[in-house]
N, C-alpha and C positions, 0 to 999 in steps of 0.2 A: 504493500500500500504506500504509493509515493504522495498520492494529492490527500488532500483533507476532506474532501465533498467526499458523506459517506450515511448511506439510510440510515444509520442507529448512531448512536452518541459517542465521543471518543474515549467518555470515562467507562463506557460498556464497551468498548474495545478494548481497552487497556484491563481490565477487569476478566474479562473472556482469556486475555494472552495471562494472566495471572492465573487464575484456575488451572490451563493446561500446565504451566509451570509447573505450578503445586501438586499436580498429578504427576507430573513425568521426574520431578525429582523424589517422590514417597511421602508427600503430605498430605496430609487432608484437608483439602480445600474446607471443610462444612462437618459442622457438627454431627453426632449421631442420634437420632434418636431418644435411648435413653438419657444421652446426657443432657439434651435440652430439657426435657421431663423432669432430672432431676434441678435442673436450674431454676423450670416454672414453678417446681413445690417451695422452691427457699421462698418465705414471705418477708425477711428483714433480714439485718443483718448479723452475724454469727453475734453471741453475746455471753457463751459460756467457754472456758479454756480448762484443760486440768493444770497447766502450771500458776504458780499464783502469780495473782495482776494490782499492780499500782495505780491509783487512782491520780493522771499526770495529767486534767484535763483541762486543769487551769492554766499549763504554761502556755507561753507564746508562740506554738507550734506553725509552721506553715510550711506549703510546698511550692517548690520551682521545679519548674516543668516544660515540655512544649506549649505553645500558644496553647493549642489544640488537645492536647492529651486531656483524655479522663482517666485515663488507668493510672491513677498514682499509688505509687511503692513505698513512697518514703515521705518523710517530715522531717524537718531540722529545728532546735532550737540550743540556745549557748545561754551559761551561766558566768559571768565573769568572775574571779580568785585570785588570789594574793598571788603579787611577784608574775603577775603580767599574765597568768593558765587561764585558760576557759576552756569549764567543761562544757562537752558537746553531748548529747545526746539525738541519736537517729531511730525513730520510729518507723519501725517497717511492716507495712503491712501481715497481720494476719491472717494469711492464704490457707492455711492445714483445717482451720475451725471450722470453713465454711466448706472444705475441699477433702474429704475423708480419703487415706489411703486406699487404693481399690475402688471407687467408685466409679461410676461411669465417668462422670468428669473429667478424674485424675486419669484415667486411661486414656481420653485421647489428649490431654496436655501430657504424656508420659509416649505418646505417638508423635508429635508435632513436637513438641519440648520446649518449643521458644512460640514468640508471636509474630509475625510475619508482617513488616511495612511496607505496601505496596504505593506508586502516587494514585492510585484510583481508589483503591480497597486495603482496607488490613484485616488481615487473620488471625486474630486474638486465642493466644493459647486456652485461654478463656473463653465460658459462652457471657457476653457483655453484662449482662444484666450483676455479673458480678464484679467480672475483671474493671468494671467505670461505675460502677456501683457500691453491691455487698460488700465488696471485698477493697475496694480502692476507698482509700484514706481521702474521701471527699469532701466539699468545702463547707464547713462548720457542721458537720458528722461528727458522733461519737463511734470510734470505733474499738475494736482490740490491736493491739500489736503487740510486736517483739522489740525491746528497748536497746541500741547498742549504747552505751553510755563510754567515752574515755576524754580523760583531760588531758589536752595541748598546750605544752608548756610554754613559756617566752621564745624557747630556738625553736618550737615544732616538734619535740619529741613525745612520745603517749606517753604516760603514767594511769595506774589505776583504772583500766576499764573493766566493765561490769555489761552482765546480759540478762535482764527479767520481760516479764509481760506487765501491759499496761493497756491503760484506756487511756485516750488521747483523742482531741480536737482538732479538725483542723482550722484552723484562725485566719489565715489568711491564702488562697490559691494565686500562686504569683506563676509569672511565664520567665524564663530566659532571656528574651532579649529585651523588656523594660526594664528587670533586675538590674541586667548586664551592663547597659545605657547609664541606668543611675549610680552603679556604683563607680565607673570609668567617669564620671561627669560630665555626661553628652546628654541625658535625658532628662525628665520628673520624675520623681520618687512611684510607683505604680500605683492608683486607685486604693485597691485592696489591702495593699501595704499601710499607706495613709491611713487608710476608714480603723486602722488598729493602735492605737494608743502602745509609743514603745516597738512597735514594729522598726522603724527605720533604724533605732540602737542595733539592736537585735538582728539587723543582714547587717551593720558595719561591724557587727563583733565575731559575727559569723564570718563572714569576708574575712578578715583580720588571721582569724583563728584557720582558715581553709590557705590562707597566703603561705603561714608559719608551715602547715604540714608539707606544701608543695616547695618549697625553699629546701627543709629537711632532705624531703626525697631527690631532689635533683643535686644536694651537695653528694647522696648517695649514688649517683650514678643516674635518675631517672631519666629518661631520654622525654625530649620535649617536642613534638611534631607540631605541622600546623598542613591538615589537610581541609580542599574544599569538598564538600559534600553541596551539592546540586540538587535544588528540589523544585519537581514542577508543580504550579501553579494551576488553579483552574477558572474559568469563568462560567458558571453554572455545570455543563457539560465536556464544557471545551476545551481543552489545554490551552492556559493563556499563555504563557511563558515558563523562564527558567529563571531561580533565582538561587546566588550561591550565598551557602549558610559559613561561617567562619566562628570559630571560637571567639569566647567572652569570659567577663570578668565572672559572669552566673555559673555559667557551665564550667566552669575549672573551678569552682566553691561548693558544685554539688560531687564533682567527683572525685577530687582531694577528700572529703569526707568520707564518699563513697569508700574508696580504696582503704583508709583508715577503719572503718566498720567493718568491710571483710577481711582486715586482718585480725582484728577481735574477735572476730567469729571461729577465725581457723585455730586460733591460739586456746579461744573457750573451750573447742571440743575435745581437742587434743588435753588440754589439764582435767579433761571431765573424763577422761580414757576412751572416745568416741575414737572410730574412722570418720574421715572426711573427705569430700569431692573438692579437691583443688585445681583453681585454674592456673595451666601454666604457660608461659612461653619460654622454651628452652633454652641455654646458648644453641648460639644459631648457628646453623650447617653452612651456611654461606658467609658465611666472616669472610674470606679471602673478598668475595664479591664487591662489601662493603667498602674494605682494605682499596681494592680497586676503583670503586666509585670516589673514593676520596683523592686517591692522587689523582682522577684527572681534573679534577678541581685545583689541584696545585697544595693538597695537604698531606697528611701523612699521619696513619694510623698502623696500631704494633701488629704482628701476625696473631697475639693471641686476645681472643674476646676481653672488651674492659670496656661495660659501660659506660664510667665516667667520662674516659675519651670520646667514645661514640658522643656524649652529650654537647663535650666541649669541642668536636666539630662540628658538631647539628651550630650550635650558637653560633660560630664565627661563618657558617653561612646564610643564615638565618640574616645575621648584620650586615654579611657583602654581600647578599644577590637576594634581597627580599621578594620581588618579583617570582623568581625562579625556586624560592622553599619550597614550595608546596609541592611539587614534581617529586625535587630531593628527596623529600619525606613518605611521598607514597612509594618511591622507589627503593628507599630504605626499609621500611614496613614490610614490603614485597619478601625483602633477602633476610626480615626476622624471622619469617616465616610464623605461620599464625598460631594461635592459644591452643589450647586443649583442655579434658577435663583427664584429671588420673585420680585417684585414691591412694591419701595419705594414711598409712596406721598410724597409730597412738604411737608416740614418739619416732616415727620415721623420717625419712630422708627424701621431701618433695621439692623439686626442681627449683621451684621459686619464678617469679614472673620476671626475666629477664629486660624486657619494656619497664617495668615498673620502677624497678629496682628496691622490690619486694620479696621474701623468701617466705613468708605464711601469706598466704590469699586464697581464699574462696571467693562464692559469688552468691551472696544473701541476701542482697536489698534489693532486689525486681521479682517476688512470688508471682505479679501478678501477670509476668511477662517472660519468664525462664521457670524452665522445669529444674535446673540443678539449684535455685533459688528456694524453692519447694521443698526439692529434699534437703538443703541443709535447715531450712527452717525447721522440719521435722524433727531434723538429729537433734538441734537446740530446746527444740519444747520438750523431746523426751529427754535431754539431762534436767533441766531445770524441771520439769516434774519429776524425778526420782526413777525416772523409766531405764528399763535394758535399751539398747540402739538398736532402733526398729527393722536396720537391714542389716543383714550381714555384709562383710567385706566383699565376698561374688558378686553378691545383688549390687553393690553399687559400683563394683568394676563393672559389670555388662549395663548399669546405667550412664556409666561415666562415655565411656566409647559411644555408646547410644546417641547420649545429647551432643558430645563434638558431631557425627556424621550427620546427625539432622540440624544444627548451628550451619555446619557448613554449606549444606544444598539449602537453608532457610537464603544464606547469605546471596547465593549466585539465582534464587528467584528475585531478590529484592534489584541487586543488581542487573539484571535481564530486563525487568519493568522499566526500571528509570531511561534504561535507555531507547525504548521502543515510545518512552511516553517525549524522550528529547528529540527523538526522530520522529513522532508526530509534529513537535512545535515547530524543526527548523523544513521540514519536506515540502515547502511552499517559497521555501528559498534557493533550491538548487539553483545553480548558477553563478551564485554571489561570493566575493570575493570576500578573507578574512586574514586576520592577523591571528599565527598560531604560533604556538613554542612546541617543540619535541618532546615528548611526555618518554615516551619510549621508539626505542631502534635494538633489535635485534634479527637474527635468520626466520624468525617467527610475523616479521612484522615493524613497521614504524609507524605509530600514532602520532595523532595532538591533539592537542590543547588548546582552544577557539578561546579569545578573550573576553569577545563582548557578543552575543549573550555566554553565557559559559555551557561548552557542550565540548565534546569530544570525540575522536572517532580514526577512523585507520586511512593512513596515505596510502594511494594503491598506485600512483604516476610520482617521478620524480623524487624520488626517496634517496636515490644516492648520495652517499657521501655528508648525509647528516646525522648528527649526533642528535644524544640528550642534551635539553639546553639550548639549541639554537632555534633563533626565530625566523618565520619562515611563512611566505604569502602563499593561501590556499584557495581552492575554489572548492566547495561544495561541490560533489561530481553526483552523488548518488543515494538515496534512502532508504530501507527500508523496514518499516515498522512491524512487524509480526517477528523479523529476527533481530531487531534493535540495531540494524548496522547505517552508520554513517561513516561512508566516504569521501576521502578528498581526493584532490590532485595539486599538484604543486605549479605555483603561476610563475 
């Protein structure tokens, strides 16, 4: 499909090429039966727990999120303490209370395992009614959660965390990029933030306290990317455009937290004698590659893995070629090679998240959007109730491998959409010439990178003799939308 004139709508085009995805990689597009059944009988939301719960309803809880998201995971709120600490506590949704092991439910978010963002459609590992409801930590809702509590000292370092159940409010539903605006001081403080008395202390303490942890981890080696993520827009039906998303001051304060809470998580289980599902990214099989990408930038990195280096040349080009980071960084990413889940026993020896430059991590704070979130939830309510560990060590190796293989085919549907729904927007332009940079060249292929609007796609004329890195005039040659491909030619 090159033109745009088309009898049915394009967000049912785009929807239609999702479903076959979701088929042809082993997802489930659509609920079953039972488990809608059992979704229509919940009448409210879960309100009993066997571990015991805190009554935290008064504090100053709120969530940052997508514009758009209802499925909220988490809450954040900070306590300020002597000698510059603040504790933090994250409030994670309660998924297990409302979501019984075995249940039809759990069965097919235990098939799917994640939730599936499409630009047309998303597939919620959840039937909605709970995952943006029952079960989402919604805006001035009482609900149950799992509390990660740990204090952030003046350099960033944790001291003292702790893990119970609670009931919690949310007080304020805040988005990312008004957050992210006000605390960069480019915007107004959000609506919702305002209409709450003490809110606006409360994200600059937060902010403050998410700065310190991320400072810590990068003097640790943390590697610091800046990738564009591209999302298309709609106008009623129609794909309007493309519009690239960039990191912010919000989203580096919810996931410096983040990151901080699942390591409390992996550290809890393990002192409680559990096994755990850790997520890892290993040293990396392609180090030499790296080693490689960096001298032809004109720098110089050791033969043997050492994230701190890796960090401190991500930085110095990050400074000299800001334009061109973002390439760098998904081409670094590429040669980390990606996560996984494995199984930690009680005191063993897990890989540690090499990206991070974290050695306990799990993945706890999305129940309502990760199936390995779920089960560590599980692990965690059955210590703190007094319970045995509801799976054995097998069971959660063959869940562990489970969830990486459907993470991974989740990942190349979401990616397959985006670009069919970018090769809808621009297929009314072939012809037109554009300013692109080299994203990738190898015997596989040479891509790029379209500036304005942002779209990408494969050079098939003219490819000789360009690198990564150079810029280079293209003409849109060709489209097509069923298999997401956009072609160029070199002018």
């Amino acid at each position: 499909m090159n033109q745009r004139s088309s009898d049915r709508s394009e967000r049912a085009h785009l929807r239609d090429l999702a479903v076959a995805a979701m088929r042809m990689r082993g997802l489930a597009p659509a609920f079953p039966p039972d488990a809608l059944a059992q979704a229509n009988a919940m009448t409210g939301a879960p309100q009993t727990t066997e571990e015991p719960v805190r009554d935290l309803r008064s504090l100053l809880w709120c969530s940052i999120d997508n514009d758009d998201s209802r499925d909220l995971d988490q809450l954040s709120v900070a306590e300020r303490l002597a000698a510059g600490a603040v504790k933090v506590l994250i409030a994670i949704a309660d998924v297990d209370a409302g979501v019984p092991n075995g249940s039809p439910i759990d069965r097919h978010a235990a098939q799917n395992t994640v939730s599936v963002y499409t630009p047309a459609i998303i597939f919620p590992m959840l039937p909605e009614k709970l995952s943006t409801d029952l079960t989402s930590l919604a805006d001035r809702q009482e609900r149950l959660a799992i509390v990660v509590e740990y204090v952030v000292a003046s350099d960033g370092t944790l001291a003292n965390s702790n893990i119970y159940g609670a009931r919690v409010v949310n007080r304020a539903k805040l988005a990312y990029n008004s957050v992210g605006a006000w605390l960069a001081g480019t915007g107004p403080l959000p609506p919702a933030a305002a209409a709450v008395p003490g809110m606006d202390e409360q994200l600059k303490m937060q902010d403050a306290a998410a700065q310190a942890l991320a400072k810590q981890r990068h003097e640790h080696g943390a590697l610091e990317f800046e990738t564009i993520e591209v999302r298309a827009t709609f106008d009623g039906d129609r794909v309007h455009g493309l519009e690239a998303e960039r990191p912010n001051r919000a989203k580096q304060l919810i996931e410096n937290f983040m990151i901080a809470a699942n390591g409390v998580g992996a550290r809890f289980l393990d002192a409680h004698g559990f096994a755990s599902i850790r997520r890892v990214v290993k040293t990396p099989e392609h180090w030499d590659r790296i080693v490689a990408l960096a001298a032809e930038t004109g720098d110089r990195l050791s033969s043997t893995p050492d994230p701190r280096a890796l960090q401190a040349f991500l930085a110095r080009r990050r400074a000299a070629d800001p334009e061109r980071f973002p390439d760098l960084s998904h081409n670094v990413i590429k040669m980390l090679g990606s996560g996984e889940y494995v199984v930690d026993r009680p005191g063993g020896d897990a890989p540690g998240h090499f990206g991070l430059a974290v050695k306990d991590y799990t993945h706890s704070t999305a129940p309502n959007r990760r199936y390995p979130d779920l089960l560590t939830q599980r692990l965690l309510k059955a210590a703190l109730a007094g319970h045995r560990q509801p799976y054995s060590v097998a069971e959660l190796e063959s869940l562990a491998a489970h969830c990486t293989e459907q993470e991974d085919n989740a990942d190349k549907v979401e990616r397959q959409i985006r670009k069919s729904a970018a090769a809808l927007v621009v297929s009314s332009r072939i012809g037109e010439q554009f300013d692109a940079i080299v994203t990738g060249a190898s015997p596989k292929g040479t891509y790029v990178r379209v500036f304005t609007p942002p779209f990408d796609g494969k050079l098939l004329k003219g490819q000789q003799g360009l690198d990564v890195g150079d810029r280079v005039r293209v003409r849109l040659s060709h489209t097509d939308v069923d298999k997401g491909f956009i072609d160029f030619e070199r002018v």
